[in-house]
N, C-alpha and C positions, 0 to 999 in steps of 0.2 A: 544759550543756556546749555548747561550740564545734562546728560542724558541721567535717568533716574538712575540712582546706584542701586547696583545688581542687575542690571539689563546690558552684561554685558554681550558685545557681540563682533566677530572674526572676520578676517578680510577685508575687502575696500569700501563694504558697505561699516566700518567704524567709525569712530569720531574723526571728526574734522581736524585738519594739522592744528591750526590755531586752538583746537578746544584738548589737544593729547600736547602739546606746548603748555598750556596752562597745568593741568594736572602734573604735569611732568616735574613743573616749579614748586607746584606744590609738596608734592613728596620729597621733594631734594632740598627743601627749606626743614620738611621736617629731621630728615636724617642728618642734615647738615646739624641741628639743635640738640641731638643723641650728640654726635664724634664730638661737640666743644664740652659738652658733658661728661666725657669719658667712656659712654654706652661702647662697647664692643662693635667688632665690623658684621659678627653674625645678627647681632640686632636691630644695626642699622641696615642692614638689606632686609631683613622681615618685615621691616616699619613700610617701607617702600615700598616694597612686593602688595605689600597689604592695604593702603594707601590709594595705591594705582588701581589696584582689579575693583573696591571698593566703588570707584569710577570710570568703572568702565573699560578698563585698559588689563587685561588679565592676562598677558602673556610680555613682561616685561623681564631682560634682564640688567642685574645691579652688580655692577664691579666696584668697592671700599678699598681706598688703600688710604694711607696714613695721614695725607694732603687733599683729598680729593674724592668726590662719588661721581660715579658717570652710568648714567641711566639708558638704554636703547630698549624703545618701543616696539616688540614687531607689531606687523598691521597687515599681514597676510605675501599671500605669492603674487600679488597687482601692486601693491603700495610698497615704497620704501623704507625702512625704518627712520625711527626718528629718536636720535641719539642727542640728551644733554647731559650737560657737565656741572659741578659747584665745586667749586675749589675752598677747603677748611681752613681757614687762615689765622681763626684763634683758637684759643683754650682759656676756656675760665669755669669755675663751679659756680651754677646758681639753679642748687637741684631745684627748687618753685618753679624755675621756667620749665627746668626738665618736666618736674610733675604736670603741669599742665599742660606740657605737649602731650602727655602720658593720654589726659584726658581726653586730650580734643581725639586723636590716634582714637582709642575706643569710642567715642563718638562717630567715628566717618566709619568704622570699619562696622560699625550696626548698624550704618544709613541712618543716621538722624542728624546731618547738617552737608548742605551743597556745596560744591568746592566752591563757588566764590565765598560763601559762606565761612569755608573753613581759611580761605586766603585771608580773610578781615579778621579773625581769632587769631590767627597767626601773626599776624603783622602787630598787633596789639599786646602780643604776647613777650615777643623779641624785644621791641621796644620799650618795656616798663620797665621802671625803675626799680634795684634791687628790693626785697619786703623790709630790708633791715637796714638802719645808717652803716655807715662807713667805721663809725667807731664804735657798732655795736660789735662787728664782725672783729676789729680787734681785741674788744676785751674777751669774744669768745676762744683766739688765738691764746691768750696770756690764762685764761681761765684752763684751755688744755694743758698749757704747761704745768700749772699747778696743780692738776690732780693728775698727769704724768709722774711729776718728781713725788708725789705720794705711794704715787703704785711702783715707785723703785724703789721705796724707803725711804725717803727726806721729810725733815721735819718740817714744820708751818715754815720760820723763816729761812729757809730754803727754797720751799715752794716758792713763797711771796718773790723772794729776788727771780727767779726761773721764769716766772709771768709777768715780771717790770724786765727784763731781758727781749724774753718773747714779745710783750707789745713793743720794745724800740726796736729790734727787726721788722717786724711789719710794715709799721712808720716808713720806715728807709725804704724796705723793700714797696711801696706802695708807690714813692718819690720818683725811685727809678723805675718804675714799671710803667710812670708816664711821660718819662725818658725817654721810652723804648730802648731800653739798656736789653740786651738778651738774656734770659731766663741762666743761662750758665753762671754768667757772674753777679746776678741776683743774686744765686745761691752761695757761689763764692760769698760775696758780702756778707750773705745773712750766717754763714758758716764763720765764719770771720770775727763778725760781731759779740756773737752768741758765744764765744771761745772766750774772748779778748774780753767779752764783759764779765765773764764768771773767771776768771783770773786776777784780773782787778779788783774785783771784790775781797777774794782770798790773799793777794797783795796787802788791801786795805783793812787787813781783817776783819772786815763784818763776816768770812763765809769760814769756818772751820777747817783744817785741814780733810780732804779727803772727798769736800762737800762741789767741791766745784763738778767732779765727776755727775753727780746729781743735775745740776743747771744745764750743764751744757747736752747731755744728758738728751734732758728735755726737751733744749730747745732743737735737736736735730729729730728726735721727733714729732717736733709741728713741722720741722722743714719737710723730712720724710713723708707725710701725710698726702700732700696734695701731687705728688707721683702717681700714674695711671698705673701699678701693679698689677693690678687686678684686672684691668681690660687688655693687658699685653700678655697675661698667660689665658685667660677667655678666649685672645684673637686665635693664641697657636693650639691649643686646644682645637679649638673647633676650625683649624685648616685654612685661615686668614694670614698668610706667611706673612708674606709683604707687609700687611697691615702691623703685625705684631712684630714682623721688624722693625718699622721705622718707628712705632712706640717702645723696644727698647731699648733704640739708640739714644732715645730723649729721655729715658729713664737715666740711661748709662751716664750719658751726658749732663745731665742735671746732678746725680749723683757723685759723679766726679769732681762738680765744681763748688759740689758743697763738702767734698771730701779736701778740696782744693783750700779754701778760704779756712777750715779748721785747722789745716797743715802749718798756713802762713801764719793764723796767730800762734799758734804751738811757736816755732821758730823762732818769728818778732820776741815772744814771753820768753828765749832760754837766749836770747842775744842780749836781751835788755839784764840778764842775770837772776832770771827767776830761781828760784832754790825747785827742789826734786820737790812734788805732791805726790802722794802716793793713790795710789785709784782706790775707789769706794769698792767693797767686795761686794756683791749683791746677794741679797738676804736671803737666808737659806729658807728653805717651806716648810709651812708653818699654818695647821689648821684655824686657828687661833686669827691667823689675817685675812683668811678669807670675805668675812666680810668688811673688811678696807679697802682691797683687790677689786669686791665686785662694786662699789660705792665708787670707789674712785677711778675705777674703768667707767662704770655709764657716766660719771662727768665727764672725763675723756672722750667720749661718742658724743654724748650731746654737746658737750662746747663744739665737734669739729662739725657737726651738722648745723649749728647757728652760724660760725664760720663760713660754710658754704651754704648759707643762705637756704635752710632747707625746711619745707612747712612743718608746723605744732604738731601735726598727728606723726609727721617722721622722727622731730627730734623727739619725742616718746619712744618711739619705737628703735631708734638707734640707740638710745640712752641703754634700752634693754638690753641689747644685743651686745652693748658696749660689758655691760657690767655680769650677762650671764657666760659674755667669752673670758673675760679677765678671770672670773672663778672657777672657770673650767682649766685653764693654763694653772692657774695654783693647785686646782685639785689635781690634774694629770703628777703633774711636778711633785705631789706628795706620793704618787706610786710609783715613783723613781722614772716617768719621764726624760727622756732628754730634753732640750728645748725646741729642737725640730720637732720631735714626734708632737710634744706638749701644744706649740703651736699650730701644726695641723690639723691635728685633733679638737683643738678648740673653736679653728677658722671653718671647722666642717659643722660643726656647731652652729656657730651665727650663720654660714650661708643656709643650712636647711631651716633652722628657722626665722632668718628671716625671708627664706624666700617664702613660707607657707603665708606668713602672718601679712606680709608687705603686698600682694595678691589680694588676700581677703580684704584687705582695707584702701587698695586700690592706688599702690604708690609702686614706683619703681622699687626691685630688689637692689636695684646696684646700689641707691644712697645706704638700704640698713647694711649691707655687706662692707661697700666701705667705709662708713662711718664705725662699724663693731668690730673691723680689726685695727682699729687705730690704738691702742691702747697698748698693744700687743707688738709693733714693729719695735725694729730691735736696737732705737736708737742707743741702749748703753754700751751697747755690744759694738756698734758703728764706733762709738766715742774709744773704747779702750784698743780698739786695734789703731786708732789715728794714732791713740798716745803710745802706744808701743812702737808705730813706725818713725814718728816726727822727734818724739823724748827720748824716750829708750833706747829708739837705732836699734831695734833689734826684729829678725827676721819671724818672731812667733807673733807678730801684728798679722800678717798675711794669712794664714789659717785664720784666727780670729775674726780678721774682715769676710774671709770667705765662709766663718760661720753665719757671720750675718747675713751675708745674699743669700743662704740655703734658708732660714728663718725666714726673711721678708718672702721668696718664692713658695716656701710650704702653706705661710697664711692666704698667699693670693690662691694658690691651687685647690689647700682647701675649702674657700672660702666661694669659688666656682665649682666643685666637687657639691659642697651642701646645696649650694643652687638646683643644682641640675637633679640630686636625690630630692626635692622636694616637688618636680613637676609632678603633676597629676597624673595616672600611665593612660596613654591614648592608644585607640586601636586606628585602622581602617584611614591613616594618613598618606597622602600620597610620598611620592623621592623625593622632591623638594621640601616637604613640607617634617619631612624623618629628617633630612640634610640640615635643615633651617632648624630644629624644636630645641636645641638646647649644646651646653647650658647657655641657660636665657638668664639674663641680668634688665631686661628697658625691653618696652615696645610689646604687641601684642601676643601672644602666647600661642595663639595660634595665626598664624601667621597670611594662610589662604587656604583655598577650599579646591585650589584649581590641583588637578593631576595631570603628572607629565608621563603616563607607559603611555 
């Protein structure tokens, strides 16, 4: 049996190997269920930290890096440490498991359930079946599309093609992801697809001239979406190098191969003798759409939170954060704005509130943060610099792409920037526990009680 939480105690008079092996598992099952979620590496070592001392184990340290957590117990100047490892081998989004690790975490860390106790929630927790079919998560996919290609300006039949586009990416990309095809040329594909189907269309003329810009558009913002942005400037921020390198080489790298697959059908479409389309201007601001912007941003959040599978009370709360960030970028944008500032500005927005709100109601902030800037990444902005480099040949794609990376990095910063203004201000914390507070996206807020002068 588990010694009662909070009795803990130092030296060779502690827990038994076999009983700091257990607990050990424990916390490294939880952390491990933060990193395939996206949680940051500063919150996966607070989960852990906090976790541990909760039973008993109060002087543990936690090294996070991209692939991998490895936990060492000390146990005094008689006993040897006891050092485990868990290697992160996936990634998938199903904030409800997150949520509910959320729960059980503040559960053990108030003492009200045993570590074997919390092992059997765990194990039950991992193992269930997503809340949502398979093809409910795609129509939420195609349903982002269409109120994306609204909040650029495209008309209904626009949208409608733009989300019968985005669910046959999905489709494919779902096919080979039990393949095990690697996530680069997923994205190539679905880059590919997504290009080659909104051309064809405009080939076929059901899509107007100028409209394809719109489609594809969009659908590099569903692609765009499910990139850990957000937890790779969180990692460097708060001094997780490693970690946030090797998340933005996967960022890079994913990026590249969806930048990759838009190229080849751009190419294929001017070999096969496509005529010149000329790109969509994007609509200038205009008080007047504000609320279209903010309507058709919180669809935007809430489709991408039913996509990643995330509980009623979040996609509420993401919906909000979707739709008061997209009116906040219009309204910046009406006092002359640039679109950096416009989007940081806005992404500082949704991260403070939703980190106040997401707290209060007892869900992770990372799902409202990144589900309320999705609306906002800058797939038309990605789109016109392919077509300037792949069509055009011509070298003013390059600024243009690189406006895009400053855009996507301002929403992620801001968007951890409002995080972190929205903590509560604490006095009387030990150095660990100042190191560890923030910004906090997952996992407990306060992290331990133990002091290290």
């Amino acid at each position: 049996m588990a010694p009662v939480a909070g009795e803990a105690v130092e030296g060779p008079a502690q827990l038994e190997e076999r009983q700091v092996h257990f607990v050990l598992d424990l916390a490294l099952r939880i952390g491990e269920v933060q990193m395939t979620s996206g949680a940051g590496a500063a919150d996966v070592t607070a989960t852990i930290i906090a976790v541990a001392a909760a039973y008993g184990l109060p002087h543990c340290e936690v090294d996070v890096i991209f692939t991998s957590i490895t936990v060492a117990c000390w146990r005094g100047t008689e006993e040897p440490p006891i050092t485990s490892l868990r290697v992160v081998r996936s990634r998938s989004l199903d904030y409800t498991r997150l949520a509910a690790v959320e729960n059980l975490v503040r559960r053990i860390t108030r003492q009200r359930v045993s570590a074997e106790g919390a092992h059997v929630e765990l194990e039950g927790i991992t193992t269930a079946e997503h809340p949502y079919p398979r093809w409910m998560a795609t129509a939420a996919w195609a349903g982002m599309a269409v109120a994306v290609t609204v909040l650029i300006g495209g008309d209904l039949l626009s949208a409608l093609f733009a989300g019968g586009i985005t669910a046959v990416v999905d489709r494919v990309g779902r096919v080979l992801n039990r393949r095990a095809l690697p996530f680069f040329f997923q994205q190539a594909v679905g880059g590919a697809l997504a290009t080659g189907g909104a051309l064809a269309l405009f080939v076929s003329g059901w899509v107007p001239a100028a409209r394809p810009t719109l489609l594809v558009a969009a659908a590099i913002t569903v692609l765009l979406s499910g990139l850990s942005v957000v937890s790779t400037v969180q990692d460097a921020i708060t001094g997780y190098n490693v970690t946030a390198a090797g998340r933005t080489m996967e960022v890079s790298l994913m990026t590249a191969g969806l930048i990759a697959g838009v190229v080849l059908a751009f190419n294929v479409a001017t070999a096969l003798g496509m005529q010149y389309t000329p790109l969509a201007d994007p609509l200038p601001p205009s008080a007047l759409r504000l609320p279209v912007l903010a309507l058709a941003g919180a669809a935007a959040s809430g489709c991408f939170g039913l996509a990643s599978y995330a509980t009623p009370r979040a996609l509420v709360v993401s919906a909000a954060a979707g739709g008061i960030g997209a009116a906040g970028f219009g309204a910046l944008s009406l006092t002359g704005a640039g679109p950096i500032a416009a989007s940081a500005g806005a992404a500082v927005v949704i991260g403070f509130g939703g980190g106040v709100v997401s707290r209060r109601l007892g869900m992770p902030p990372l799902v409202v943060a990144v589900s309320g800037m999705v609306p906002l990444l800058p797939g038309i902005t990605t789109y016109r610099a392919l077509y300037q480099l792949a069509v055009e040949r011509t070298v003013s794609g390059l600024p243009t792409l690189m406006l895009a990376a400053a855009i996507a990095l301002a929403l992620a910063a801001g968007v951890v920037l409002g995080e972190y203004l929205a903590q509560p201000v604490r006095s009387g914390l030990g150095r660990l526990e100042r190191r560890l507070a923030g910004p906090r996206m997952s996992g407990p807020l306060r992290p331990t009680r133990r002091r290290l002068e």
